[in-house]
Structure formats: C-alpha cells, structure tokens
C-alpha positions in Angstrom: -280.8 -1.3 57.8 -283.1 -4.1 56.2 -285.8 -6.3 57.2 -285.0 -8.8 54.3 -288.7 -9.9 53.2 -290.3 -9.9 49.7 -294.1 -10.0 50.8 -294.7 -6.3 50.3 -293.3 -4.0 47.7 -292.7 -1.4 50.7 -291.1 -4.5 53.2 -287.6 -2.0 53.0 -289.6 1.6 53.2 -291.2 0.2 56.5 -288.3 -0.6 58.0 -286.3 2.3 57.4 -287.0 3.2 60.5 -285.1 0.4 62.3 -288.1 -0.3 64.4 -287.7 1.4 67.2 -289.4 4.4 69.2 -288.4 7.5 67.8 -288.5 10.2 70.7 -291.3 12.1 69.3 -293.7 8.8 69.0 -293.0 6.9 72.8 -294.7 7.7 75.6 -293.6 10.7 77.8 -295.1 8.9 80.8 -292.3 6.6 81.2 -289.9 5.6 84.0 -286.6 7.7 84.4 -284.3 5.4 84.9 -281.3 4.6 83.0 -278.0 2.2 83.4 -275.3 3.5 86.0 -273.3 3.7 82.7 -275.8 6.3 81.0 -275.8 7.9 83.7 -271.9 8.8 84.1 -272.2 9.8 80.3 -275.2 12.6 80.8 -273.6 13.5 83.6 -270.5 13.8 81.1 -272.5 15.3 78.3 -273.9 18.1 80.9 -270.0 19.7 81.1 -269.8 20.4 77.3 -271.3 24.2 76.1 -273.5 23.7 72.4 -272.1 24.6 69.2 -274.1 25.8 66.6 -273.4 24.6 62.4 -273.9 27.2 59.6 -276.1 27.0 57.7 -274.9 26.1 53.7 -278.2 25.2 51.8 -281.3 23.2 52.2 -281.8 20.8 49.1 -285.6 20.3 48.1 -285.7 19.4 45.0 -289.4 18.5 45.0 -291.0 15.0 44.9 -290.6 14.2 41.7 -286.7 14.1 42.4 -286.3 13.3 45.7 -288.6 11.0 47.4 -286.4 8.7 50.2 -282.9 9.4 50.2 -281.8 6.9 52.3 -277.7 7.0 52.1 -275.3 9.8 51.1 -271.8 10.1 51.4 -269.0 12.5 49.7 -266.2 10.6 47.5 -262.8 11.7 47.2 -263.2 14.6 44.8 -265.6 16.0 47.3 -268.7 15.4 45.5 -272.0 14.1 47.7 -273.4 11.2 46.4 -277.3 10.0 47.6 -279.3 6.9 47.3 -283.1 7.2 46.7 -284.7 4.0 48.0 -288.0 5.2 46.6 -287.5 5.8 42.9 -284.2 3.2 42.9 -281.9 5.4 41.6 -278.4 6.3 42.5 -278.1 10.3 42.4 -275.0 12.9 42.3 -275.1 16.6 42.7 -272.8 18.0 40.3 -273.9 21.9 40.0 -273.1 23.5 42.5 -275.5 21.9 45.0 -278.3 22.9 43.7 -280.1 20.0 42.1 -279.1 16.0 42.1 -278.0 14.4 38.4 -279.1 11.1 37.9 -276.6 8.3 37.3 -278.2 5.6 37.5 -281.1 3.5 38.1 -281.0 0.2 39.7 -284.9 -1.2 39.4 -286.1 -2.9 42.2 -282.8 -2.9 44.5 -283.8 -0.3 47.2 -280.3 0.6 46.8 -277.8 1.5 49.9 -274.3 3.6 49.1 -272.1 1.3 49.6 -268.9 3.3 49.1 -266.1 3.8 46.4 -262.7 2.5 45.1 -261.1 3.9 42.1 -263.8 5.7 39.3 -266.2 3.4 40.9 -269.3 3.9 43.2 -270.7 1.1 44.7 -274.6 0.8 45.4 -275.5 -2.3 47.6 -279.5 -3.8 47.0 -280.4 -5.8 49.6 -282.9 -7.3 47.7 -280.3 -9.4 45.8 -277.6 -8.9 48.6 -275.5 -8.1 45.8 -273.4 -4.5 45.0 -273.6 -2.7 41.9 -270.3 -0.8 40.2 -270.8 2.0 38.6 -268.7 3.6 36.5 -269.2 7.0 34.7 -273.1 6.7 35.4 -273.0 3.4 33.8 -273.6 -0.4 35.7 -270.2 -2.0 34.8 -271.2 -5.2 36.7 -273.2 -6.8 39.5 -271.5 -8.5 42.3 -273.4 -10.9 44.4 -271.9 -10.7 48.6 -270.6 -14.2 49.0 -272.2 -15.7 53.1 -275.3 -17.4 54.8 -278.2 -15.3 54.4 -281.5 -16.0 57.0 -284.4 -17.4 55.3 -286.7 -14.7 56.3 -286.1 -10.9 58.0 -283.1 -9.6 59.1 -280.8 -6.9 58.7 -278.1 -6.4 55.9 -275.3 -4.0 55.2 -272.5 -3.7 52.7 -269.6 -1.2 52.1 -266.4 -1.0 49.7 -263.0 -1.0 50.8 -259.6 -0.9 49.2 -259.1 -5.0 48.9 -262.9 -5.5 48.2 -266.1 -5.3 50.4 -267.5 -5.4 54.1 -271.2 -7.0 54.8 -272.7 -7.6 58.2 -275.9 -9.6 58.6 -277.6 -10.0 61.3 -281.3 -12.0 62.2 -283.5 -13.4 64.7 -282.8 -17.2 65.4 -279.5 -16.8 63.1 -275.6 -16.7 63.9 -275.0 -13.0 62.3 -271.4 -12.5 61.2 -269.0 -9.8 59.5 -267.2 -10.1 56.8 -264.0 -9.2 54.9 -264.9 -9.9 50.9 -262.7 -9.9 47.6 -263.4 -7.9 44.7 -265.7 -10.6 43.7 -267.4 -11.1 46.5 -266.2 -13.8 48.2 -265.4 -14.4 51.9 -262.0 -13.9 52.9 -262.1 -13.3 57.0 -265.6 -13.8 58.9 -265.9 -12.9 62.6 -269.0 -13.6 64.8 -271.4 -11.0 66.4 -272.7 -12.7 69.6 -275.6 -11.3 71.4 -279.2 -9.9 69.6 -279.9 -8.8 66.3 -281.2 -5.2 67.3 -277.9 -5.0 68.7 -275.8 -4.6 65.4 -278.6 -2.3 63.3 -276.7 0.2 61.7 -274.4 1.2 58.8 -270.7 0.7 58.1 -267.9 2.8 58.1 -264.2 2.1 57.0 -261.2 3.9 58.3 -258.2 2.3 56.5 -257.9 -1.1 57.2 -260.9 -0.7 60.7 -263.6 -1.4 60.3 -266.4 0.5 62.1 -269.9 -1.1 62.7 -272.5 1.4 63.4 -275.2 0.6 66.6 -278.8 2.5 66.1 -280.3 1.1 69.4 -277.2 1.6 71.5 -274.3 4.5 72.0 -271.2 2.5 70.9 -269.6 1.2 68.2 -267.7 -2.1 67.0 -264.3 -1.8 66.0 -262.7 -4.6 63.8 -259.4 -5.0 62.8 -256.3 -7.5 62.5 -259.0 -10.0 63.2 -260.3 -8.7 66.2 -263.8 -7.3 67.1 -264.4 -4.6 70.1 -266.5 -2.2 71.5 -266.5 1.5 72.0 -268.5 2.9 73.7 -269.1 6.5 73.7 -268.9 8.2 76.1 -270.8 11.5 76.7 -273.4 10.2 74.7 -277.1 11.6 76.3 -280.4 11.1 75.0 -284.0 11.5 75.9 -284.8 7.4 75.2 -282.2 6.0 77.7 -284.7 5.3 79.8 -286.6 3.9 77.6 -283.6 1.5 76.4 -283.2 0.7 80.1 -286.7 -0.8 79.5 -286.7 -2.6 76.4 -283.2 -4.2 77.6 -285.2 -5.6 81.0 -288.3 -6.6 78.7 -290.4 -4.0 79.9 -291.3 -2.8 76.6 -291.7 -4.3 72.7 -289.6 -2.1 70.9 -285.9 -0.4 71.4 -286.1 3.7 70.9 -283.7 4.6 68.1 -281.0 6.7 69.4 -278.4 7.4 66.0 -280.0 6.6 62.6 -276.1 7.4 61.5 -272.4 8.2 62.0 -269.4 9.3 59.8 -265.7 10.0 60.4 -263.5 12.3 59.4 -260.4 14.1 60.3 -260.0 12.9 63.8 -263.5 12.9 64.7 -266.8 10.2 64.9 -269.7 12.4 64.0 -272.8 10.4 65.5 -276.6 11.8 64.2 -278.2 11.8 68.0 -281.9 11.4 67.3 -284.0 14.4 68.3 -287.8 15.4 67.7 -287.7 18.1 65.2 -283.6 19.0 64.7 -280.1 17.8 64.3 -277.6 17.2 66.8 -273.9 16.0 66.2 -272.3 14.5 68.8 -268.7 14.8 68.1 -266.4 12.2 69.7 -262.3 11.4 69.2 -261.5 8.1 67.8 -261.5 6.2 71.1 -265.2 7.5 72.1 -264.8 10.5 74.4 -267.1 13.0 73.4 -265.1 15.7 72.4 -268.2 18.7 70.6 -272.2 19.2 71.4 -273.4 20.7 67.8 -276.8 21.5 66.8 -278.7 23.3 64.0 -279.1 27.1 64.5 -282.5 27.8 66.4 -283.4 23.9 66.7 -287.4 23.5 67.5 -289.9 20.7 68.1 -291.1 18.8 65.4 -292.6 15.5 65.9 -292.3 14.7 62.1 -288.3 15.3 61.4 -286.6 12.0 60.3 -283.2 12.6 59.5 -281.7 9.2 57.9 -277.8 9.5 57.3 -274.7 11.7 57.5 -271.9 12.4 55.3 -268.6 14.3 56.2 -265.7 15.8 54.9 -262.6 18.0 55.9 -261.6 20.9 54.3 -258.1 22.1 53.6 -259.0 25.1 56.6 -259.5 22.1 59.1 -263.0 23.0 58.6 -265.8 20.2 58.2 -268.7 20.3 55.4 -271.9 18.2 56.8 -274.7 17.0 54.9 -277.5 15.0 56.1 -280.3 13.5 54.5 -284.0 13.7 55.4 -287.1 12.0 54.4 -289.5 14.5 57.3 -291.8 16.2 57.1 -290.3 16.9 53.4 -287.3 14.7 51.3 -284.5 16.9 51.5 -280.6 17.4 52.3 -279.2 20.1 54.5 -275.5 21.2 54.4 -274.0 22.5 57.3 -270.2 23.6 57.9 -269.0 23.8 61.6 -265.0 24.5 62.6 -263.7 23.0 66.0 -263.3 26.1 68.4 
C-alpha cells in the first residue's frame, strides 16, 4: 500500500501501515457489535479446532541488513525473494536461509515485489509508478505503468503476469481502476473499482489468468477475470476489530482497524495474514472463500509491538506448504514456518 506524496522522505514508511487501528493500538472500550454477516462468520470460525506451524528459522540478520522488509515472495525455483523499503534494495536469500544476498539497489523507489516472468524479477517503486526488471542481479530496464495517476495521496500496487503487468490505484476524490498492461506498460483492459478507496488497500495476487485483489480493511477479496470483477467474501473470517469496522463503516470512528496486512495462494488454498497483537495467524480458506484451516504460531503471546507485513507460500512435492512472513516488530526479521493439511 502507498500514500503517493513526495513532502516527506518517510511519506511511504508512514503509511505502511495502511492507516488503520491495529488491534493492539484501538481502544478496548469499544462497542461489540458487528454486521449480521460477521457474525455468521465467527460463529463459523468457532467450529474449526487450531493448528499449530513448525517452526523452520527466524531470520535476523541485524539492522544493518534488514531494516523494513516490506514484500517477499518465493519464485519458481523456490527461492524467497524480499524487498527492503528502508535501504531500497531488492534482496535474495541464497544460502541456505541463513542470510539475504543483495541484488540490487533501486535508490529512492521504496520498492514493492512485484512478481516474476522468465529470469526476471520485477520490483515496482511507487515513487515513479514504474517497475524495474531485473535480471541476474542487474536493472535490465525501467518500465513506467501506463493510467491516470491522482494528483496527490492514494494508494498504488503493481504485479507481473505472463502477458505483462497488473496495477490497481485507488484515491480519495478519484475514479480508481485496475488494469491489464503489456510488457511495456501500456493499458490493455481497465475495469472500474466503485465504492471507497480504503476499500481496495491491499496487494495483488495472480492465479493464471485471475486476478486476485487483496482487501486490508475488509475480509474478502476481488476476483477479476474474462473481464469481470467480483467479490469473495470469506467466510469464517473472525477478528477482534469487527466491531470496530462496524464503526468506522457507520462513521462512528476516523480510522478503519487493519484486519490482513497480506494473503498468498498456493496449492488449493488462500492463505490470509489475520492481524493479531503479538503472533501469526493463517487463516486458510479454498478458492471460493470457505475457510477451510485455523493456524497459528506455536505458543502465540501478546505483544503490542508485532507488525507482521506480508506472506509468501509455496507447496512442496509432500503436499506440504513452506511459509514465510516478513516483520518489521519489535525487530526486522522473517520467520519460516511449514504446516501440512491434516
């Protein structure tokens, strides 16, 4: 997510955090209410037992490494790739896990994983809305995202797909869109996102030729495909903020709570990063939004400090998933998890 503004050298660090309440920072004295819709959901959630991830590694590199990783995500070979918006630099780790290699740096881009096609990994700077390719730890070219733009604010995301590129920008006061792009950029198909901007904050995910549009402030997500935009909503999604929500959306209260910083898909599954103060929880949900898995860390506790900021991941041959999420508190780090379906 970006609030698009060049009047501060930290405009993107603030708003990594999407704005919104995070449960350990709102009120505890707050109504309980939530939407009849909610409600069915918890009620849903409540019937599913809690599975607990192993534990692979926690990656601390130090600060002089890792300072914001923002985005992560594993290519085809299997190997996790991370964006640090802090330093600008685009980071792999290639031994084992232990320690990220750097392969590039892109100055001044606050750069965003935008995917990859071929040899290629794609880093999208919203300060430019443009993507960078990168090839063999080398810039091979920038590529500037062809579509109206707002003046001021906003929020801006880009990923790579087979044909070319996705973006999705969305602002105050301004007709936000999504878009199918060529190779170089340029619009092919546009579709309209009615309704507020807070609405469409999060990242994108592809899944062949479907698009998935990720939603940080609400539990669904937007399917597009063959021209056509819908929502899923997910069901068995619970939080602690739904009342909270409930509030915002009847204009009792300034800011939405963040309920999913992130999502992923693989095998048959939607792995949403259900916000929680001080551990991770994976809601695990089939491709039409049922939830199918509760999942949490081993021994989760209360920490009014944790920020976890994206999810990456992958089958294994064993059917078997490896996770990895990245973290920017109390400490910049990634944890890997593995977790098999019972």
């Amino acid at each position: 997510m970006v609030f698009h503004s060049r009047s501060s050298p930290y405009w993107l660090l603030a708003s990594l955090f999407l704005t919104g309440c995070l449960p350990s920072s709102c009120s505890r004295n707050e109504p309980r209410s939530i939407t009849p819709a909610d409600s069915l959901s918890r009620e849903f959630a409540q019937t599913f037992p809690v599975d607990t991830l192993t534990v692979l590694e926690a990656i601390n590199p130090g600060m002089d490494e890792l300072q914001y990783p923002r985005t992560l995500a594993y290519d085809a070979n299997g190997l996790l790739w991370v964006t640090d918006t802090a330093r600008h630099i685009l980071l792999a780790f290639e031994s084992g896990f232990v320690e990220p290699v750097e392969r590039d740096t892109i100055p001044d881009s606050f750069p965003y994983l935008a995917g990859f096609r071929g040899k290629s990994v794609f880093a999208f700077s919203p300060a430019t809305h443009s993507v960078y390719e990168i090839t063999e730890g080398n810039i091979e070219r920038e590529i500037f995202i062809g579509g109206p733009v707002p003046e001021r604010g906003g929020l801006r995301y880009v990923t790579a797909t087979e044909t070319g590129f996705v973006s999705k920008v969305v602002a105050p006061e301004f007709e936000g869109y999504l878009a199918l792009h060529d190779v170089d950029g340029e619009i092919v198909e546009q579709v309209a996102l009615p309704g507020p901007d807070w609405r469409y904050a999060g990242l994108l995910r592809t899944r062949g030729e479907v698009v998935y549009s990720l939603s940080g402030f609400r539990p669904m997500v937007d399917r597009y495909a063959n021209g056509s935009l819908d929502s899923l909503a997910l069901n068995g999604f619970d939080s602690p903020m739904l009342a909270r929500s409930l509030q915002f959306m009847n204009g009792d209260t300034h800011a939405p709570p963040l309920l999913s910083s992130s999502a992923d898909l693989a095998g048959d599954y939607i792995f949403v990063l259900n916000m929680r103060p001080g551990w991770a929880q994976l809601d695990v949900y089939d491709l039409e939004g049922q939830l199918q898995h509760l999942v949490t860390q081993p021994a989760p506790s209360f920490n009014q400090e944790y920020y976890p900021t994206d999810i990456a991941v992958r089958q294994l041959s064993d059917g078997s998933y490896e996770i990895a999420i990245s973290i920017v508190k109390p400490e910049p780090r990634i944890e890997r998890y593995s977790w098999s379906p019972r």
